[in-house]
C-alpha positions as CSV (number, residue, x, y, z in Angstrom):
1,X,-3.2,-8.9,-10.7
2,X,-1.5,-7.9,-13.5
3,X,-4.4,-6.0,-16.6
4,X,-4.1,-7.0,-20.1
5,X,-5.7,-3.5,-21.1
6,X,-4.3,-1.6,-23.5
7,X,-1.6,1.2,-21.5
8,X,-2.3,0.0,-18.0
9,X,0.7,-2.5,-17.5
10,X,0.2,-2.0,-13.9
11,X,0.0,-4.8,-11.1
12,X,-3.2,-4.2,-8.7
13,X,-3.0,-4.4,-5.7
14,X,-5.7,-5.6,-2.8
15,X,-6.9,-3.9,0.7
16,X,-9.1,-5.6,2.1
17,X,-12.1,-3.5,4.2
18,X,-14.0,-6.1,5.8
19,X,-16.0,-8.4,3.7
20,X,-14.7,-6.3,0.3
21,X,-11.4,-4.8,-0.9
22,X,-10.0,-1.8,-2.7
23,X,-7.7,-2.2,-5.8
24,X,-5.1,0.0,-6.0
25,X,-1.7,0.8,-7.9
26,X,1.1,1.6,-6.2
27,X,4.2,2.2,-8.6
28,X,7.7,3.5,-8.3
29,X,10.0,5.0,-5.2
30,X,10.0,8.0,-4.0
31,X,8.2,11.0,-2.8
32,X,4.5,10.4,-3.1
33,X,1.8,11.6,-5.5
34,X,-1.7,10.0,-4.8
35,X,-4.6,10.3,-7.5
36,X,-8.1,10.0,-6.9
37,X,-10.3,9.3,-9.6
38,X,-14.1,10.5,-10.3
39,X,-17.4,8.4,-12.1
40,X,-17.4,7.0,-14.3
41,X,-13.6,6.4,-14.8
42,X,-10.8,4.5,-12.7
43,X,-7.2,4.8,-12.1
44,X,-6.9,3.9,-15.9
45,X,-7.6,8.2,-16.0
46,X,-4.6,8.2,-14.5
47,X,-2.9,5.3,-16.6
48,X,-0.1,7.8,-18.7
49,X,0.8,10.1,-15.7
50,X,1.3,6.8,-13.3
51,X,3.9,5.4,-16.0
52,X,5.3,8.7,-16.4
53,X,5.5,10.0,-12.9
54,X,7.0,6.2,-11.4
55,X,10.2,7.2,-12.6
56,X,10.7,9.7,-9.5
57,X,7.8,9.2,-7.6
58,X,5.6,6.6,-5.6
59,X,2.7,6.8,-7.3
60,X,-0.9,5.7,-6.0
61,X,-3.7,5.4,-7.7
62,X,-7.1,3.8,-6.1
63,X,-10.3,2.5,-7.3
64,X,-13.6,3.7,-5.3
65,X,-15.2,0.8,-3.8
66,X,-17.3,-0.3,-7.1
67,X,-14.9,1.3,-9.8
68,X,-12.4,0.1,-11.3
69,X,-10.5,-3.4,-10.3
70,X,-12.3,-2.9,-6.6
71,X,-14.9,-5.3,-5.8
72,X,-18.5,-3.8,-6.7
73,X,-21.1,-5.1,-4.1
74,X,-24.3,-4.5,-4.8
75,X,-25.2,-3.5,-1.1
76,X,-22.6,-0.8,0.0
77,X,-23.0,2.7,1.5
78,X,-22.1,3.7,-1.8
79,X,-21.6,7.6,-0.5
80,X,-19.2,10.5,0.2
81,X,-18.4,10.0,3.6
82,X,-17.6,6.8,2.9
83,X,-15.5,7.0,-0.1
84,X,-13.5,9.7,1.7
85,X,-13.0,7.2,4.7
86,X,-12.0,4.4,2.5
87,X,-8.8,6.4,1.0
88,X,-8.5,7.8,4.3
89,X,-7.9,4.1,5.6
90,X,-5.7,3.0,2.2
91,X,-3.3,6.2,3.1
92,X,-2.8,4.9,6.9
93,X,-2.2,1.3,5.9
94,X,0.5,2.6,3.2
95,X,1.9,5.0,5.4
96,X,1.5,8.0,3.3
97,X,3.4,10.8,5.5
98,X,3.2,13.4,2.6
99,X,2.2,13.3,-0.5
100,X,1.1,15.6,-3.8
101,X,-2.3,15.1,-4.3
102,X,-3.9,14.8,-7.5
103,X,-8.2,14.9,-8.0
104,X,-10.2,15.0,-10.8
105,X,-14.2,14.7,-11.0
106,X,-15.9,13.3,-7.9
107,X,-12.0,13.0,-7.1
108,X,-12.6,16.5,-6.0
109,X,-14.5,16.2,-3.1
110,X,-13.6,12.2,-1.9
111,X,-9.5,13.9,-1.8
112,X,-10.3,16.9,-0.8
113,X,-12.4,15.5,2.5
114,X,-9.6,13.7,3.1
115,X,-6.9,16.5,2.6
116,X,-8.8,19.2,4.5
117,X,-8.5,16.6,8.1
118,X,-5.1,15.9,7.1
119,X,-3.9,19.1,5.7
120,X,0.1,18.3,7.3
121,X,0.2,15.7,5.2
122,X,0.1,17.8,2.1
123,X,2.6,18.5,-0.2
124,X,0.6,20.4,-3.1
125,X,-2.8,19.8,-4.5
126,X,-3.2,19.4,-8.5
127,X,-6.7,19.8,-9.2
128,X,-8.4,18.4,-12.5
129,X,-11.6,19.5,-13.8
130,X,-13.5,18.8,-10.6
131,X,-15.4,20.3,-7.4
132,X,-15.1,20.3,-3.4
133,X,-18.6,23.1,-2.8
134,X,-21.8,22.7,-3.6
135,X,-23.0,23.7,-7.0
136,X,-26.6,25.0,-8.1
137,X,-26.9,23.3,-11.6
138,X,-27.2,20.1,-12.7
139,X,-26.8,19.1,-16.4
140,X,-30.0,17.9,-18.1
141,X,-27.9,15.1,-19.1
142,X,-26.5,13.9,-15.8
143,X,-29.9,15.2,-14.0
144,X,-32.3,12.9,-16.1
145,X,-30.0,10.0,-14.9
146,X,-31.2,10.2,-11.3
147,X,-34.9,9.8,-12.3
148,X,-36.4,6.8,-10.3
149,X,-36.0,3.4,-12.8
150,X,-35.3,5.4,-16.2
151,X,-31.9,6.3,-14.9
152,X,-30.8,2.6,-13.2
153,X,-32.0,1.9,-17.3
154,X,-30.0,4.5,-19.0
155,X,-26.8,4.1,-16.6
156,X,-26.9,0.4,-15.8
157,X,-29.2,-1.3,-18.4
158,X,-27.7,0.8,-21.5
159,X,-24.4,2.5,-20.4
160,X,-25.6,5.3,-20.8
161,X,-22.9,7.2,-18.7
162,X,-20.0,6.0,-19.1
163,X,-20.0,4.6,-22.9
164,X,-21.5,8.6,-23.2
165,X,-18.2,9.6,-21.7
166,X,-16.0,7.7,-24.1
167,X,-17.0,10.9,-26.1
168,X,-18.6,13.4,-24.3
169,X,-15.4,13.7,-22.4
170,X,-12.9,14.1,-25.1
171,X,-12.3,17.1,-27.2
172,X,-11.7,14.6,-30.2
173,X,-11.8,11.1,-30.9
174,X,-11.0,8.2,-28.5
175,X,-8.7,5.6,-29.1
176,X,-10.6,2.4,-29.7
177,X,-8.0,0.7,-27.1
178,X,-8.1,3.0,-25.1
179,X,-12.2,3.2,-24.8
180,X,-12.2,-0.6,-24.1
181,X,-9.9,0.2,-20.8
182,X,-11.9,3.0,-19.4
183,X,-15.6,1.0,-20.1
184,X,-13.7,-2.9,-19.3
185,X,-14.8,-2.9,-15.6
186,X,-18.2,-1.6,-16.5
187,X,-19.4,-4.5,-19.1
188,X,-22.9,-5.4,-17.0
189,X,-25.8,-4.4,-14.9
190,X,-24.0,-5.6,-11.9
191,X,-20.6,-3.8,-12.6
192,X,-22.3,-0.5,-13.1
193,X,-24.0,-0.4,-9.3
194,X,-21.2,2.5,-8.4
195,X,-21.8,4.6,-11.2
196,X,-25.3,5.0,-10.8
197,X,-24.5,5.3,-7.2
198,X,-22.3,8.1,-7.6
199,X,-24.8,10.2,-9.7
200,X,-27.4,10.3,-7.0
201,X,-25.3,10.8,-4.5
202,X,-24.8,14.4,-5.7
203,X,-26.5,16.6,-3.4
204,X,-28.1,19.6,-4.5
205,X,-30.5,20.3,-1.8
206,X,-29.7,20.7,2.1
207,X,-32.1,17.3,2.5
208,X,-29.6,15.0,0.5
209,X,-27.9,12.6,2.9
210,X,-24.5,13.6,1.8
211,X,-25.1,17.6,1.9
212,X,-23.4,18.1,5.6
213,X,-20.5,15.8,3.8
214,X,-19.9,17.8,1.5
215,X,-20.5,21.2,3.2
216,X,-17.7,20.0,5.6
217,X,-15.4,19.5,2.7
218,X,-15.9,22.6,1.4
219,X,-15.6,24.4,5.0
220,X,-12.3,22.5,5.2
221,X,-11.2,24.3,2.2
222,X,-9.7,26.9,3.8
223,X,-7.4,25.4,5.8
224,X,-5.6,24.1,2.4
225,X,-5.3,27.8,1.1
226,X,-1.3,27.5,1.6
227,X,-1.1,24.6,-0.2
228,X,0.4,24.6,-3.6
229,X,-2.1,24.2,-6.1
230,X,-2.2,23.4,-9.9
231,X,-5.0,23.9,-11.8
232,X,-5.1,21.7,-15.3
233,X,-8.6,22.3,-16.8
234,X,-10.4,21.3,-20.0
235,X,-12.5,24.1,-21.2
236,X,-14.9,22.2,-22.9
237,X,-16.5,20.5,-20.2
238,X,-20.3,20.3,-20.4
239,X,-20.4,19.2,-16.3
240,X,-17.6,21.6,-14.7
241,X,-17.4,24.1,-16.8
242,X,-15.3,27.5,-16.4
243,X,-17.7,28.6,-13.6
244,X,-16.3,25.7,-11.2
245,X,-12.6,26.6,-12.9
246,X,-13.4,30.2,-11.4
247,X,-14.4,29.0,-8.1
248,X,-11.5,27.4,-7.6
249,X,-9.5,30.3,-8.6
250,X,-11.5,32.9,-6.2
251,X,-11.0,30.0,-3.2
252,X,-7.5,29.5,-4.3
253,X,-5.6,33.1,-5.5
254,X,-2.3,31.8,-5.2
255,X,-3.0,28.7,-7.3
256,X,-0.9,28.6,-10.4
257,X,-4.0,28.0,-13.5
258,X,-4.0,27.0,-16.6
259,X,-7.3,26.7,-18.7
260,X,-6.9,24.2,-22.1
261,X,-9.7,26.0,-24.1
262,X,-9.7,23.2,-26.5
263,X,-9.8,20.0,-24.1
264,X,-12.8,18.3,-22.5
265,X,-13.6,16.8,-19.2
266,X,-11.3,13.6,-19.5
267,X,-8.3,16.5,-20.2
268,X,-5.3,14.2,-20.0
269,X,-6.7,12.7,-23.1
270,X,-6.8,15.9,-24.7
271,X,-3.4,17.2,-23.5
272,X,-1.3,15.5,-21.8
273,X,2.3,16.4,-22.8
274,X,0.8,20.4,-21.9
275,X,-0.1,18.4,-18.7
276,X,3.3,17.2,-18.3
277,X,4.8,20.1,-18.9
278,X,2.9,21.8,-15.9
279,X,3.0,19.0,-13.9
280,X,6.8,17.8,-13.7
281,X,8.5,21.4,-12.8
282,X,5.1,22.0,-9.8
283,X,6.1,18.6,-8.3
284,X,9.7,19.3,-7.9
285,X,8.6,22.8,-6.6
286,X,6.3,20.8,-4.0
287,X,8.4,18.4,-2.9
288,X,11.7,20.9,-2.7
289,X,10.2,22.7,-0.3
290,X,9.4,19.7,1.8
């Protein structure tokens, strides 16, 4: 299925998991770079680095079950354990042997889960403005979302979360075009299940169902601490601010860093030739070690 939207010229792809399928791009030849998306965007995030990057690289790019192209059941495990598994399964039926991966959001932890049990399949991590640990704060703005039937209005009733994002995210002003292709999958009450989904699956306490999830995640951190690791982070980010940009850097001291003071959550919107210019010479470092 080939998308009309505005800089996504891209033909999905389907993988089916029982009754319901993943949609997925898969672009280009070559050694491979995987990206893995957050809430409440989908691989269109990724749109300008998967046209870029295609050149030299097999590029693939995944929507979560209920983002994106993917189909969005309204009855779905709609958790961590199960995202993770999902991309765990799309990498095995591509045959990803190696590959650079790429996480940004709730990217973080769904990549990282699945990099920390398959660490030899690793060629570098690039990490986005994102987590993979637990954190003690919550925005007011993301927390008040998880509130029993006010939050299923704001997020699925009024787009509240991701129409917010189509500037909340950005340091300046979205594109028009390009604000219809991050909300176009998200036009109804229906469509929006996965995104309020994803906001109350965030654990904060040891009782959420996802907690040991993600405290095996983060346990698995260590095991990548070899890995080469980018760090491309917008500084304006209301969610993960600098303290989760520090984190990573005290888990990760050999991780090359680089803070964009002036970008916001949705940083390749921001800055992406600075991206670019980070990105290209780390890959070719990654992959000419392989």
């Amino acid at each position: 299925m080939t998308s009309p939207l505005y800089q996504y010229p891209f033909s999905a792809k389907r993988f089916v998991l029982g009754p319901h399928a993943l949609s997925y791009v898969d672009e280009g030849r070559g050694p491979a770079v995987v990206m893995v998306h957050g809430n409440p965007s989908w691989s269109y995030l990724y749109r300008n680095l998967i046209s870029a990057l295609s050149v030299k690289y097999r590029v693939i790019a995944p929507d979560h079950m209920g983002c994106g192209l993917s189909d969005k059941p309204a009855h779905y495990p709609y958790c961590l354990r199960t995202h993770i598994a999902n991309l765990d399964a799309l990498l095995d039926y591509l045959q990803i042997e190696r590959c650079v991966l790429v996480v940004h959001d709730w990217g973080g932890a769904i990549g990282m889960g699945w990099a920390g049990v398959n660490r030899d399949r690793i060629a570098g991590l690039v990490v986005l403005n994102s987590a993979a640990f637990p954190s003690p704060r919550l925005p007011l703005r993301i927390a008040v979302c998880r509130r029993p039937l006010i939050g299923a209005l704001l997020v699925r009733g009024l787009n509240g979360f991701a129409g917010a994002a189509t500037f909340m995210a950005v340091a300046g002003s979205m594109d028009d075009r390009v604000k219809k292709g991050f909300l176009a999958p998200y036009s109804n009450w229906r469509e929006r299940v996965a995104i309020h989904r994803f906001i109350q699956d965030i654990p904060m306490q040891a009782s959420h169902p996802s907690w040991p999830t993600l405290q095996a995640v983060t346990a698995s951190l260590g095991g990548l601490r070899d890995k080469p690791m980018l760090l491309l982070w917008g500084g304006r980010d209301f969610c993960f601010n600098r303290s989760f940009y520090e984190e990573w850097r005290r888990r990760f001291p050999r991780a090359e860093g680089v803070l964009f003071a002036g970008a916001g959550h949705y940083v390749l919107e921001d800055i992406l030739p600075e991206a670019m210019t980070q990105l290209s010479p780390f890959l070719q470092n990654c992959y000419g070690k392989s």
